[in-house]
N, CA, C and O atoms as a CHARMM CRD file, in Angstrom:
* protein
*
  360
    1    1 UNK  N      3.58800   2.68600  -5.92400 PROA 1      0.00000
    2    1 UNK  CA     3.86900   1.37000  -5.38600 PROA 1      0.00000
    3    1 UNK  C      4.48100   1.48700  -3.99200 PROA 1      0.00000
    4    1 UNK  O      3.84200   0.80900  -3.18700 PROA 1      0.00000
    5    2 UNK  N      5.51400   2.13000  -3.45400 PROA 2      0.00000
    6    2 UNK  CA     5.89700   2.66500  -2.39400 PROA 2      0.00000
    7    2 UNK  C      4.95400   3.18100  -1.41900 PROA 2      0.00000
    8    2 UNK  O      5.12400   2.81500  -0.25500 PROA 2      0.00000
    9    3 UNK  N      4.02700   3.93400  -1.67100 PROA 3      0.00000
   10    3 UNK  CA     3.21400   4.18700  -0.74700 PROA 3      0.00000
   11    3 UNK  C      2.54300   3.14900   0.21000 PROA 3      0.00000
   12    3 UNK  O      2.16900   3.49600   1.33000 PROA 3      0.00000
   13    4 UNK  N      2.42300   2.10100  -0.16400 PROA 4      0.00000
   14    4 UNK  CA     2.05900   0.86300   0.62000 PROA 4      0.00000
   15    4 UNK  C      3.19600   1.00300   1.75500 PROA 4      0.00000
   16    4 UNK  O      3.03100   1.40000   2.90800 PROA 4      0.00000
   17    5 UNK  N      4.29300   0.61300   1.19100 PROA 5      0.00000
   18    5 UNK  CA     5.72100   0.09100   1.91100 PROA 5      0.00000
   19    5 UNK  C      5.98200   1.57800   2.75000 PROA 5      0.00000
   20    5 UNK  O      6.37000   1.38800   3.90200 PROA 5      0.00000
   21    6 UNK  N      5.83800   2.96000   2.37500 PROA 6      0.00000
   22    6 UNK  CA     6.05900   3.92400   3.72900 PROA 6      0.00000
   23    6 UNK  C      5.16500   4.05900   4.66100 PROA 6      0.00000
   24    6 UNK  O      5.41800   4.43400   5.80600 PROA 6      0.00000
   25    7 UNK  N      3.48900   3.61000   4.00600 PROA 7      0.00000
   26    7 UNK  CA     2.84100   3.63400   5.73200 PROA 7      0.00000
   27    7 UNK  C      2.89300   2.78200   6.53000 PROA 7      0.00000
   28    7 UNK  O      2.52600   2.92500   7.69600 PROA 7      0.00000
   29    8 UNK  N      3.49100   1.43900   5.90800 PROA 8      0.00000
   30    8 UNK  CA     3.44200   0.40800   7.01900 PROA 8      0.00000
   31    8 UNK  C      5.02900   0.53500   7.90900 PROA 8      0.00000
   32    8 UNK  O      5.37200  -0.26100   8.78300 PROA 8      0.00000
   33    9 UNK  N      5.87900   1.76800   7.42300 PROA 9      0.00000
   34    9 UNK  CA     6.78800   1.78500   9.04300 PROA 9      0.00000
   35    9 UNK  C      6.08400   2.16500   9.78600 PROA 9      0.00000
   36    9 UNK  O      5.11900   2.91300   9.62600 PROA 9      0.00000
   37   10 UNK  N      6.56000   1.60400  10.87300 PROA 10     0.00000
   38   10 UNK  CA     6.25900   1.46100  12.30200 PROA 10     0.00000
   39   10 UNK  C      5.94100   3.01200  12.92700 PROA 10     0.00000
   40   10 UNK  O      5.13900   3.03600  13.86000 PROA 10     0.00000
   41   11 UNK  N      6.33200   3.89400  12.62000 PROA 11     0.00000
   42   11 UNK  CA     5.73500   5.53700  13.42000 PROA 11     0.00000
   43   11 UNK  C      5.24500   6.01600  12.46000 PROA 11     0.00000
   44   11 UNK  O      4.76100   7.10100  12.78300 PROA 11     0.00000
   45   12 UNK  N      5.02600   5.70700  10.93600 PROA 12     0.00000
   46   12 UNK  CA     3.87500   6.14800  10.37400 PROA 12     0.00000
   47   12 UNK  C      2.47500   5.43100  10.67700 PROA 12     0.00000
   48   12 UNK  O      1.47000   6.04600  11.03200 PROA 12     0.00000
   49   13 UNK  N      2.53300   4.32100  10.52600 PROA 13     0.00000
   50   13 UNK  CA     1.40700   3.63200  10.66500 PROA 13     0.00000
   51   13 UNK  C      0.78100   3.77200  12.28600 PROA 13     0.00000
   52   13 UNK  O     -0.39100   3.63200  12.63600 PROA 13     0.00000
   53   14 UNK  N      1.99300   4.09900  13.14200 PROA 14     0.00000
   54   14 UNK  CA     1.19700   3.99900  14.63800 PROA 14     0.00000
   55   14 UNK  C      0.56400   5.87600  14.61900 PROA 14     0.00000
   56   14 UNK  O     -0.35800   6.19500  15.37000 PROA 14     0.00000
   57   15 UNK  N      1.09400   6.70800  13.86000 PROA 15     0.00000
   58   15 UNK  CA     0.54100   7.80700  13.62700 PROA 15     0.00000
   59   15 UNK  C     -0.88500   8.06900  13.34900 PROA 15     0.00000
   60   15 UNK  O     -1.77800   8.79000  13.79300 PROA 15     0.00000
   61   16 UNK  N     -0.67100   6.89600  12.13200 PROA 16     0.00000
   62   16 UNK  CA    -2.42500   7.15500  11.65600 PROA 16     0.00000
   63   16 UNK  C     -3.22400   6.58700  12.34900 PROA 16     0.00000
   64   16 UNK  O     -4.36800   7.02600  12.46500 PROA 16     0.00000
   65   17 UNK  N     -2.73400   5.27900  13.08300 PROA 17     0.00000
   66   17 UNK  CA    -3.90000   4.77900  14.26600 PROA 17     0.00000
   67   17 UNK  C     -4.05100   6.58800  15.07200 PROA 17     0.00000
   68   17 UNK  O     -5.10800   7.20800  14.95800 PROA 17     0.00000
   69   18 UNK  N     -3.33500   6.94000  15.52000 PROA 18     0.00000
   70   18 UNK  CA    -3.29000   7.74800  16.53800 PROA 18     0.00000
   71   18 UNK  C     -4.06700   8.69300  16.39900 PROA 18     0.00000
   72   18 UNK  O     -4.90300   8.92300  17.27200 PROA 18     0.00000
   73   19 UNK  N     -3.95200   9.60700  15.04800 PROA 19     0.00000
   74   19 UNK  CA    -4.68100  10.90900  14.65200 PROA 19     0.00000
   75   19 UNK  C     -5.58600  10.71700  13.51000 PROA 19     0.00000
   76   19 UNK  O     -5.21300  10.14400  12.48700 PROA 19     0.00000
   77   20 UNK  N     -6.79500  11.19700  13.67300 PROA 20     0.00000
   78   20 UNK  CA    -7.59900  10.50100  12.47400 PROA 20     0.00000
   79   20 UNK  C     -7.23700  11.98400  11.19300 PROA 20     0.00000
   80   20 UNK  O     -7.69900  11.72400  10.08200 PROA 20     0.00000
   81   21 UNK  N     -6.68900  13.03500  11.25900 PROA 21     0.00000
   82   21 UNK  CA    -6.56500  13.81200   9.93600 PROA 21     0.00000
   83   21 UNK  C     -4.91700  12.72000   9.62700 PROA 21     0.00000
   84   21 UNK  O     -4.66300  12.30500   8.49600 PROA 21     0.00000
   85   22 UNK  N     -4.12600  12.46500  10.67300 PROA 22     0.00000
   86   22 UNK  CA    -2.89800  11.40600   9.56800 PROA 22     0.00000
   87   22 UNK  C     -3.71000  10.41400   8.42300 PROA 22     0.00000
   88   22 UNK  O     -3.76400  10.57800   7.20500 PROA 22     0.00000
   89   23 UNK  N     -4.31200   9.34800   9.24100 PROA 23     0.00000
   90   23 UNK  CA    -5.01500   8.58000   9.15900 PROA 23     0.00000
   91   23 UNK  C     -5.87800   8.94400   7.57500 PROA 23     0.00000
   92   23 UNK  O     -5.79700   8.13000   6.65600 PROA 23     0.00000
   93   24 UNK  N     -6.59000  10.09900   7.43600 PROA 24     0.00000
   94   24 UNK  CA    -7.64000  10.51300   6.65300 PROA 24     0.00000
   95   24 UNK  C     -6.38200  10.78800   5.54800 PROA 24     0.00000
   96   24 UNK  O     -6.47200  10.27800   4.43200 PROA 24     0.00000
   97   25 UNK  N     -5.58500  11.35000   5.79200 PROA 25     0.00000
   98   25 UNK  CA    -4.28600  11.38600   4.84100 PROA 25     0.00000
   99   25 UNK  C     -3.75900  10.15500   4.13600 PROA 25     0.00000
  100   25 UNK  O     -3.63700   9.99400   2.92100 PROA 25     0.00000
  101   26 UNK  N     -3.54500   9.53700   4.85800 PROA 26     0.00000
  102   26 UNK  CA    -2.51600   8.18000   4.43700 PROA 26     0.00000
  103   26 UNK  C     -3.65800   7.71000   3.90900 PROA 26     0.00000
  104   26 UNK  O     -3.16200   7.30900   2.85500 PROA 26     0.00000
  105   27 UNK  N     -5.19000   7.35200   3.77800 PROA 27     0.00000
  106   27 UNK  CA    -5.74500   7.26800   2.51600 PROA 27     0.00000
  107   27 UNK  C     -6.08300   8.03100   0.92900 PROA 27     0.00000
  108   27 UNK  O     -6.44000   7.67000  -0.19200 PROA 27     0.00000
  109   28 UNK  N     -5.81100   8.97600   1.46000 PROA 28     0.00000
  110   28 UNK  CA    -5.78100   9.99100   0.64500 PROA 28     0.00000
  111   28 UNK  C     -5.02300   9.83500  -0.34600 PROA 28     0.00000
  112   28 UNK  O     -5.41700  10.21400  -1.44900 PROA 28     0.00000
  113   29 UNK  N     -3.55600   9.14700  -0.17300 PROA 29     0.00000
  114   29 UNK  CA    -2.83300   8.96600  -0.47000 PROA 29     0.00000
  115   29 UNK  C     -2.56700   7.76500  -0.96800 PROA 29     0.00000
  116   29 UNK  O     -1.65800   7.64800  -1.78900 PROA 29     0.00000
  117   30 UNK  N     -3.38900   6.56500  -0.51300 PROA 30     0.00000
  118   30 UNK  CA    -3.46400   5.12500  -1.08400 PROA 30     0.00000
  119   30 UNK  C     -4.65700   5.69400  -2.37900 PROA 30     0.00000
  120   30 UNK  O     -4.56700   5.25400  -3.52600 PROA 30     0.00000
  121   31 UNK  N     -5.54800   6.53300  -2.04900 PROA 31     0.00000
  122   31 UNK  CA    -6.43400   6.75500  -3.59200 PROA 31     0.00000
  123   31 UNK  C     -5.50500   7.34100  -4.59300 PROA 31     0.00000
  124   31 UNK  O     -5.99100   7.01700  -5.67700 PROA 31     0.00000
  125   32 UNK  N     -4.86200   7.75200  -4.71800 PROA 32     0.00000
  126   32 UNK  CA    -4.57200   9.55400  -5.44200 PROA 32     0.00000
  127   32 UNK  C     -2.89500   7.94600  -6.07600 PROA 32     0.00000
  128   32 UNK  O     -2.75600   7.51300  -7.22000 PROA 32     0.00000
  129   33 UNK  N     -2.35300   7.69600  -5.29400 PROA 33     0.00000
  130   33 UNK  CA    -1.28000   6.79900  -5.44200 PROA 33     0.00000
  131   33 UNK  C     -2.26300   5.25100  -6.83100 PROA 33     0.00000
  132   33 UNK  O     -1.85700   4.82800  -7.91400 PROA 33     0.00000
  133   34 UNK  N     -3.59000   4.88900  -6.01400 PROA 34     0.00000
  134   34 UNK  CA    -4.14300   3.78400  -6.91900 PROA 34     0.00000
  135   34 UNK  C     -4.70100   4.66100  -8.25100 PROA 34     0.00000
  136   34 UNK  O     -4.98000   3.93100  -9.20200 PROA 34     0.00000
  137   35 UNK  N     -4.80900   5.40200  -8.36700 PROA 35     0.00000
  138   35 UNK  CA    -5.03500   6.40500  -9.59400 PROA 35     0.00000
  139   35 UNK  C     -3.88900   6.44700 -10.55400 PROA 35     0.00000
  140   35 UNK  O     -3.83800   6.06300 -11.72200 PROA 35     0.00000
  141   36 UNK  N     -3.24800   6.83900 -10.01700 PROA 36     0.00000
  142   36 UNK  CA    -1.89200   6.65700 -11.03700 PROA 36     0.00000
  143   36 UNK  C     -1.20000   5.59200 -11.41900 PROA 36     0.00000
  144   36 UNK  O     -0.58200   5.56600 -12.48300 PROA 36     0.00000
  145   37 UNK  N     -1.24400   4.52800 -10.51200 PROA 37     0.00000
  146   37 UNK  CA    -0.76600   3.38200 -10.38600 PROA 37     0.00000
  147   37 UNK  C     -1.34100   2.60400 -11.71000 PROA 37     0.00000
  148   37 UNK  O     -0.66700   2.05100 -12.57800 PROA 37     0.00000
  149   38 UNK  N     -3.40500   2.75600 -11.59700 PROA 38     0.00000
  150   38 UNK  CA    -4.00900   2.08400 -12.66400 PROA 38     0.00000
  151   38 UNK  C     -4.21400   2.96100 -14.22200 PROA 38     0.00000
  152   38 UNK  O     -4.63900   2.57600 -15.31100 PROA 38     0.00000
  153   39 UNK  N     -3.77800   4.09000 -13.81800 PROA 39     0.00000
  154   39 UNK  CA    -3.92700   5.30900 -15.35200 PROA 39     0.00000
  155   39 UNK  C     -3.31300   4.60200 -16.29000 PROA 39     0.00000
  156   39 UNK  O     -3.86200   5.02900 -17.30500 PROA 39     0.00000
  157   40 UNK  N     -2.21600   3.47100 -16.77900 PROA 40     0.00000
  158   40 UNK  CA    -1.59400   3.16900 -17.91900 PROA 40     0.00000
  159   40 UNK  C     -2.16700   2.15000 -17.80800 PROA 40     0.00000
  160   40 UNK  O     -1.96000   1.76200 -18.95800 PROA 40     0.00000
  161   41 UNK  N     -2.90000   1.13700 -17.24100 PROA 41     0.00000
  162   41 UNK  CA    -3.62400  -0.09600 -17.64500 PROA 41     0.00000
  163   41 UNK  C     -4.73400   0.33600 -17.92500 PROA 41     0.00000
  164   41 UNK  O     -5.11500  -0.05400 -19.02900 PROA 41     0.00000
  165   42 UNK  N     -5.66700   1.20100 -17.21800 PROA 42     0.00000
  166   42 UNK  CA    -6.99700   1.09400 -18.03300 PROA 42     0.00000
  167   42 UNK  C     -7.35800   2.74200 -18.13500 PROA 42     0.00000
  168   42 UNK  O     -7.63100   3.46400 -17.17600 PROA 42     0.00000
  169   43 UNK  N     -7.29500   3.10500 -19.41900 PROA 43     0.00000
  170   43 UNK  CA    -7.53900   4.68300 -19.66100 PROA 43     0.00000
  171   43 UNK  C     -8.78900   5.14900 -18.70100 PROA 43     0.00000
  172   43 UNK  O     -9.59100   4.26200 -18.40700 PROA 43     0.00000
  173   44 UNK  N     -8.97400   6.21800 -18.28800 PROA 44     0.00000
  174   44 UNK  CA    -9.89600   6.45200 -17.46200 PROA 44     0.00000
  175   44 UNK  C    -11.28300   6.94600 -17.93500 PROA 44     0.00000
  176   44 UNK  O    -12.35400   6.78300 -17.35000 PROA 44     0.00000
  177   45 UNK  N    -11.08800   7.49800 -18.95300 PROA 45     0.00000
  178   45 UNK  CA   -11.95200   8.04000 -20.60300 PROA 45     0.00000
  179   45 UNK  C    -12.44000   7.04500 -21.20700 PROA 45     0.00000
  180   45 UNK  O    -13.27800   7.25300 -22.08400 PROA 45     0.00000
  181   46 UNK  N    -11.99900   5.59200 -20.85700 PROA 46     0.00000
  182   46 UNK  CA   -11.99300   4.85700 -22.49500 PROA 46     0.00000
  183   46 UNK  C    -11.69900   4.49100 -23.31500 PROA 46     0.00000
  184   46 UNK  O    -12.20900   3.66000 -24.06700 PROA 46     0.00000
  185   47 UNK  N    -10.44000   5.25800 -23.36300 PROA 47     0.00000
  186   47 UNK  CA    -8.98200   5.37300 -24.73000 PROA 47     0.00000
  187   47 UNK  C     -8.87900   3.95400 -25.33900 PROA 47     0.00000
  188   47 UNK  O     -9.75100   3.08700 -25.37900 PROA 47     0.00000
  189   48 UNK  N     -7.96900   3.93000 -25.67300 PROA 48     0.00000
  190   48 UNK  CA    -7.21300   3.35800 -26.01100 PROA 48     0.00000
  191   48 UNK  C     -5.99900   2.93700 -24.62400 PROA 48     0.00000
  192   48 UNK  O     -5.12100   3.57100 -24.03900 PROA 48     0.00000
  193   49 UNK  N     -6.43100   1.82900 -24.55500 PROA 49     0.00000
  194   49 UNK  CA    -5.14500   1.28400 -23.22600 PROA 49     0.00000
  195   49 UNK  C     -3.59400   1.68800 -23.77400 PROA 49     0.00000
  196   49 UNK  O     -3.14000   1.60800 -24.91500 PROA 49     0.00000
  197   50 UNK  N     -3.14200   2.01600 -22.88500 PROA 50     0.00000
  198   50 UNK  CA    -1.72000   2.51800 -22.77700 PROA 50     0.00000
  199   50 UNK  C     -0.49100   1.67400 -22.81100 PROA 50     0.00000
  200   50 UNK  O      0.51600   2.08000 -23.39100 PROA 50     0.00000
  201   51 UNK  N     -0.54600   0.02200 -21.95800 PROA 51     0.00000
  202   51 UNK  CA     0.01100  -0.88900 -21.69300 PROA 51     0.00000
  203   51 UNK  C     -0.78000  -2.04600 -22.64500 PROA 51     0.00000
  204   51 UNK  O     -2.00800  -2.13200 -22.63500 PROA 51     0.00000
  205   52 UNK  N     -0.02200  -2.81900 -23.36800 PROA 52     0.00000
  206   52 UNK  CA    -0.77700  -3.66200 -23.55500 PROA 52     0.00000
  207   52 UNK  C     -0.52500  -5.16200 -22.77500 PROA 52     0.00000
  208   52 UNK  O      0.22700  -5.30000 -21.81000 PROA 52     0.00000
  209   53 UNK  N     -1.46000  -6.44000 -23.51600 PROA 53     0.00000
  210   53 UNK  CA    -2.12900  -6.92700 -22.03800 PROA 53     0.00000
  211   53 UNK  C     -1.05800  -7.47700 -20.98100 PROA 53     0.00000
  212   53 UNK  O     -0.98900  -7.55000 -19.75400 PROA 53     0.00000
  213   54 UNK  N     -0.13800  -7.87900 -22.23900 PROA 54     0.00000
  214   54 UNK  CA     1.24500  -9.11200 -21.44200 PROA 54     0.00000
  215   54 UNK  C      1.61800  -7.72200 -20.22000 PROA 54     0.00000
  216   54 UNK  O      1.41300  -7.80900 -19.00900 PROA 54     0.00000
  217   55 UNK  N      2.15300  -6.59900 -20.88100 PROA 55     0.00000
  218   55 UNK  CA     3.01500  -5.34900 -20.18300 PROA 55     0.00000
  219   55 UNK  C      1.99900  -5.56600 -19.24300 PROA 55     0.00000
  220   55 UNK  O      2.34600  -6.21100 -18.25400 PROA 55     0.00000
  221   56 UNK  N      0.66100  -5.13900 -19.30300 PROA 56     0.00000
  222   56 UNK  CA    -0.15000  -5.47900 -17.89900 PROA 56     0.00000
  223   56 UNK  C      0.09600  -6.16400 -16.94400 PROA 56     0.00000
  224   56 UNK  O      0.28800  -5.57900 -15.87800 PROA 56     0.00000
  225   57 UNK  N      0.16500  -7.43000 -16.98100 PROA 57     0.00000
  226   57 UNK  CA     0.22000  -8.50100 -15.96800 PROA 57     0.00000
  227   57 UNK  C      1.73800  -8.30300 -15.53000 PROA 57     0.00000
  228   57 UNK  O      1.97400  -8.31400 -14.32200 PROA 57     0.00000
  229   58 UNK  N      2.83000  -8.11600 -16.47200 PROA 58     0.00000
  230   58 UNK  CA     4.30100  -7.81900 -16.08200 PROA 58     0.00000
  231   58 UNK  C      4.09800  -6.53200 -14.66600 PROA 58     0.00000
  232   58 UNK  O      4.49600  -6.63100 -13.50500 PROA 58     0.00000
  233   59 UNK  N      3.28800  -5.30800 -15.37400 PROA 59     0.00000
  234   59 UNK  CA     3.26100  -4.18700 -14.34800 PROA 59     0.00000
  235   59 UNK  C      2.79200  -4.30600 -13.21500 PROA 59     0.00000
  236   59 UNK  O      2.96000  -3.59100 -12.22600 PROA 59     0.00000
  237   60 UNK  N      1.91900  -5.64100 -13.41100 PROA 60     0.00000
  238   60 UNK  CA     1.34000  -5.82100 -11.58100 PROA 60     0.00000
  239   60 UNK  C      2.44400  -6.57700 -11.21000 PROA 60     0.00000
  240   60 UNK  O      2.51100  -6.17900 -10.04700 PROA 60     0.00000
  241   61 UNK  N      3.24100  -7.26200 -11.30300 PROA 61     0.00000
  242   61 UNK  CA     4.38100  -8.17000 -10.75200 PROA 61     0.00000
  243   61 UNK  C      4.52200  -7.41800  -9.54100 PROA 61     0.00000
  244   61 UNK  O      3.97500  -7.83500  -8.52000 PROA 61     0.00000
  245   62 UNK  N      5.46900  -5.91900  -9.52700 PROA 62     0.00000
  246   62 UNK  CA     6.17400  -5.75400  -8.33400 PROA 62     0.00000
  247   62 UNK  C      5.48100  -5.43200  -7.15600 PROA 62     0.00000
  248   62 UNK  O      5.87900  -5.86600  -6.07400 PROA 62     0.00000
  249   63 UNK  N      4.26200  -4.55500  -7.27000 PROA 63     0.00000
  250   63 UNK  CA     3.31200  -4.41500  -6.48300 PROA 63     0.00000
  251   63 UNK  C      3.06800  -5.68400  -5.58300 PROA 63     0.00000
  252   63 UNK  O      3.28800  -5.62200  -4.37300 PROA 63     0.00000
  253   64 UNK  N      2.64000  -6.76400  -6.14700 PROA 64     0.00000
  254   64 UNK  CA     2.09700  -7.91600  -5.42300 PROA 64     0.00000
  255   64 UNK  C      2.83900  -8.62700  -4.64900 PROA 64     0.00000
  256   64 UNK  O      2.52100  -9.21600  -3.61600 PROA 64     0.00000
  257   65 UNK  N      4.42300  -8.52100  -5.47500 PROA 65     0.00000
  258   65 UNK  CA     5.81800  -8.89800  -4.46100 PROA 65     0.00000
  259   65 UNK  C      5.57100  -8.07700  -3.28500 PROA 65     0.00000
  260   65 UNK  O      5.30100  -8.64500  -2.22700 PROA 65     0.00000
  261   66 UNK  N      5.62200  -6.98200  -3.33700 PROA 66     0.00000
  262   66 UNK  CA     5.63100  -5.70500  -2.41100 PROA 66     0.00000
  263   66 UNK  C      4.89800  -6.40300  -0.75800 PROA 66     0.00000
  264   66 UNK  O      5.20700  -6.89900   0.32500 PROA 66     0.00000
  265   67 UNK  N      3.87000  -6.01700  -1.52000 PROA 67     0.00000
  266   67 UNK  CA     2.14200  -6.93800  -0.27900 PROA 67     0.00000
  267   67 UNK  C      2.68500  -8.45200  -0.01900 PROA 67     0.00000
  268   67 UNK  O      2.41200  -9.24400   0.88300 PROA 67     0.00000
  269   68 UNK  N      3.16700  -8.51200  -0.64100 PROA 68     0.00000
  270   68 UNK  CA     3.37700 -10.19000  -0.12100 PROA 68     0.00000
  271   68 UNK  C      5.00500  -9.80300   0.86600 PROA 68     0.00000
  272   68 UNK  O      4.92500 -10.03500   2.07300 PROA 68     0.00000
  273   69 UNK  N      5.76600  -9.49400   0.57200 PROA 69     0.00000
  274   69 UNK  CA     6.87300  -9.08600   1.67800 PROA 69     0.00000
  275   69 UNK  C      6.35900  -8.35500   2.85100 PROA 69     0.00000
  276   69 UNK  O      6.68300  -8.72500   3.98000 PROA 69     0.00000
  277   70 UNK  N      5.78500  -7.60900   2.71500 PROA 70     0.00000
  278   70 UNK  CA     5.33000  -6.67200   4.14800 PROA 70     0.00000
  279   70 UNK  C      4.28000  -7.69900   4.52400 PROA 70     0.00000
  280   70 UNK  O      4.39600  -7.77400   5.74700 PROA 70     0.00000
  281   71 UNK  N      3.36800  -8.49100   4.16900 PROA 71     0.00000
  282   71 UNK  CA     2.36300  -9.39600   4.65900 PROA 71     0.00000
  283   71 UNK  C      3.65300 -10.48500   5.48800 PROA 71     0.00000
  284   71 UNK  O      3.53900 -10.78400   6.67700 PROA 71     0.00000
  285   72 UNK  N      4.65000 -10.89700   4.75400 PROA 72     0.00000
  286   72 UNK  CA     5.80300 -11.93500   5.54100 PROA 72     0.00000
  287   72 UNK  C      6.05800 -11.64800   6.32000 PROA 72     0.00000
  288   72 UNK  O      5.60600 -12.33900   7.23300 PROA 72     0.00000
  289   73 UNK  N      6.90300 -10.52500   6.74400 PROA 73     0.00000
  290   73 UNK  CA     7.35800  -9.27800   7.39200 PROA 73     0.00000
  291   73 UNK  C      6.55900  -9.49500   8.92500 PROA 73     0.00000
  292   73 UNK  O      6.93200  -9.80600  10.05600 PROA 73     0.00000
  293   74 UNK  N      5.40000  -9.18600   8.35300 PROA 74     0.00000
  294   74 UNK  CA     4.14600  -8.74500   9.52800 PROA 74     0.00000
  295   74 UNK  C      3.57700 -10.15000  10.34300 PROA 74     0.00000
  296   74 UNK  O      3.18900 -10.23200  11.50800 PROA 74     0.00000
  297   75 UNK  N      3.67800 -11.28300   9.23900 PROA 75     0.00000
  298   75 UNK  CA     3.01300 -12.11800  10.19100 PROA 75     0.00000
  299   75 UNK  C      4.58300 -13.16200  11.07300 PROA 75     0.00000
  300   75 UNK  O      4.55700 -13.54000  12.24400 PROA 75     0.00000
  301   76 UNK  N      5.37700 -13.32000  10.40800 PROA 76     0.00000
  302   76 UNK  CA     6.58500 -13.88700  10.75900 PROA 76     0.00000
  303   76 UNK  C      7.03100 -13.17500  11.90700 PROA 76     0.00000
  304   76 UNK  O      7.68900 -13.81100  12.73000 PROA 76     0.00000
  305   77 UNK  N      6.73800 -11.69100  12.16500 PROA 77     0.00000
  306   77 UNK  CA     7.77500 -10.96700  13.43200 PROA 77     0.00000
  307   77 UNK  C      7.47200 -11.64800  14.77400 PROA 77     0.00000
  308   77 UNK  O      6.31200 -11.82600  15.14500 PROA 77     0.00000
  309   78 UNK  N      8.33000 -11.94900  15.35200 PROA 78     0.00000
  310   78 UNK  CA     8.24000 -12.73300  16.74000 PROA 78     0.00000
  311   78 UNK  C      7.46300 -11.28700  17.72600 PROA 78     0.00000
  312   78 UNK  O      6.49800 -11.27800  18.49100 PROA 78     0.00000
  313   79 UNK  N      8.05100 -10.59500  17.43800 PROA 79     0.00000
  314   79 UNK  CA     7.42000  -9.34400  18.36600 PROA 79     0.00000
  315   79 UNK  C      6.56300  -8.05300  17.45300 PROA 79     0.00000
  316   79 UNK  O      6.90800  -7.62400  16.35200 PROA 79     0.00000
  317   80 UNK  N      5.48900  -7.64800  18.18900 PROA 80     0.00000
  318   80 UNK  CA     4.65400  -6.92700  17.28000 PROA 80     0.00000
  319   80 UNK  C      5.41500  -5.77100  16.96800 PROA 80     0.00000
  320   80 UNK  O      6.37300  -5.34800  17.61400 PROA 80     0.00000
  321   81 UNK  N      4.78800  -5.15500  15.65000 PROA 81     0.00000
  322   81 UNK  CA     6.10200  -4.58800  15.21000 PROA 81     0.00000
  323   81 UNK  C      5.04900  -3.10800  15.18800 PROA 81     0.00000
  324   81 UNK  O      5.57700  -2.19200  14.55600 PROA 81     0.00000
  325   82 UNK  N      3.81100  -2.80400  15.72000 PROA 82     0.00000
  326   82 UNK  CA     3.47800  -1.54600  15.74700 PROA 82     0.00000
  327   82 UNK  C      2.64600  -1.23700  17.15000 PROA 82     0.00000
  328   82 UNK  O      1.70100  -1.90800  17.56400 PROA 82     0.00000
  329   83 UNK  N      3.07500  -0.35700  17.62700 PROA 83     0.00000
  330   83 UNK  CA     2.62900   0.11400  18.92400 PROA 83     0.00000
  331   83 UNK  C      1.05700  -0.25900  19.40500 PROA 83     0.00000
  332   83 UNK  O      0.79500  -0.60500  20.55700 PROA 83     0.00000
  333   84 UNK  N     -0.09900  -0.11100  18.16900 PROA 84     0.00000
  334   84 UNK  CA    -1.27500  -0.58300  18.77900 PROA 84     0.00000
  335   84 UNK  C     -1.64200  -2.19000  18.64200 PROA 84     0.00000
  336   84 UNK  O     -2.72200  -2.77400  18.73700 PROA 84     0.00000
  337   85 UNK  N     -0.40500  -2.63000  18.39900 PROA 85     0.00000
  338   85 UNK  CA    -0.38100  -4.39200  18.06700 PROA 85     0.00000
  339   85 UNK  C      0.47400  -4.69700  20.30800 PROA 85     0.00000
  340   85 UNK  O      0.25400  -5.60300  21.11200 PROA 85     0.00000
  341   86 UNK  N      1.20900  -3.64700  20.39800 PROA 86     0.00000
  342   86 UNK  CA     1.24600  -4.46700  21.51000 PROA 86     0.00000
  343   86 UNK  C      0.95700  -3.81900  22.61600 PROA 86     0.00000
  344   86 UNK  O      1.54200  -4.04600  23.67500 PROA 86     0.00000
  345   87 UNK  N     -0.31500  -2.63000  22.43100 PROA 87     0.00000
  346   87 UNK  CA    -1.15300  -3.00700  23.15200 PROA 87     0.00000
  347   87 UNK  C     -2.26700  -3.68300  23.31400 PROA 87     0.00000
  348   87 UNK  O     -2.73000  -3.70000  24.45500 PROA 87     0.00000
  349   88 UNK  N     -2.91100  -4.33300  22.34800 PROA 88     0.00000
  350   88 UNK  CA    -3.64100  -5.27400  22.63400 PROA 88     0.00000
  351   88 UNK  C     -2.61600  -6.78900  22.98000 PROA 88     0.00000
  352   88 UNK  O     -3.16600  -7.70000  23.59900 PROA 88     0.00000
  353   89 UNK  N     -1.38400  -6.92500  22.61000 PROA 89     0.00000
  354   89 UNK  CA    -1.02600  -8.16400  23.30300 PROA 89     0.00000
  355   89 UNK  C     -0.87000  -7.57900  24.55000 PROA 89     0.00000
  356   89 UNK  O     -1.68700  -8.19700  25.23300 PROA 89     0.00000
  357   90 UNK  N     -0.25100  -6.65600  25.37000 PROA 90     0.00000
  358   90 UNK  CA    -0.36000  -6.56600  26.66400 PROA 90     0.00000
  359   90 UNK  C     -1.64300  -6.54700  27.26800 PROA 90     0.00000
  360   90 UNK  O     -1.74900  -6.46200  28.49100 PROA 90     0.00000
């Protein structure tokens, strides 16, 4: 769940604009992170689910808080808050 919230600081995220192996990383890392994230809602085999359904919808709660704060965050900032945001405003 965190992994969202550490690439969007400001010298990670202007990193991965910058270098495409960061860049190729910090997805790497949104897959390998959504893998684990979805392993207890939906078995990957088939199983038998791990969470059942209510615990499901409870387990997406904080995630979506998450995206929705950094989405606030991002569109509310009076000043751009990552280096290739103000160079295209300059």
């Amino acid at each position: 769940m965190t992994t969202f919230a550490v690439w969007h600081i400001p010298m990670l995220y202007d990193a991965a604009q910058a270098h495409s192996l960061v860049h190729y990383g910090e997805h790497a890392m949104f897959l390998a992170a959504a893998l684990l994230f979805w392993w207890p809602v939906i078995h990957p085999t088939g199983g038998v689910r791990r969470l059942p359904r209510v615990a499901s919808v409870l387990y997406f709660a904080p995630p979506m808080i998450e995206g929705t704060l950094i989405g606030a965050l991002l569109i509310f900032a009076t000043l751009p808050v990552f280096a290739t945001m103000r160079k295209l405003r300059d």
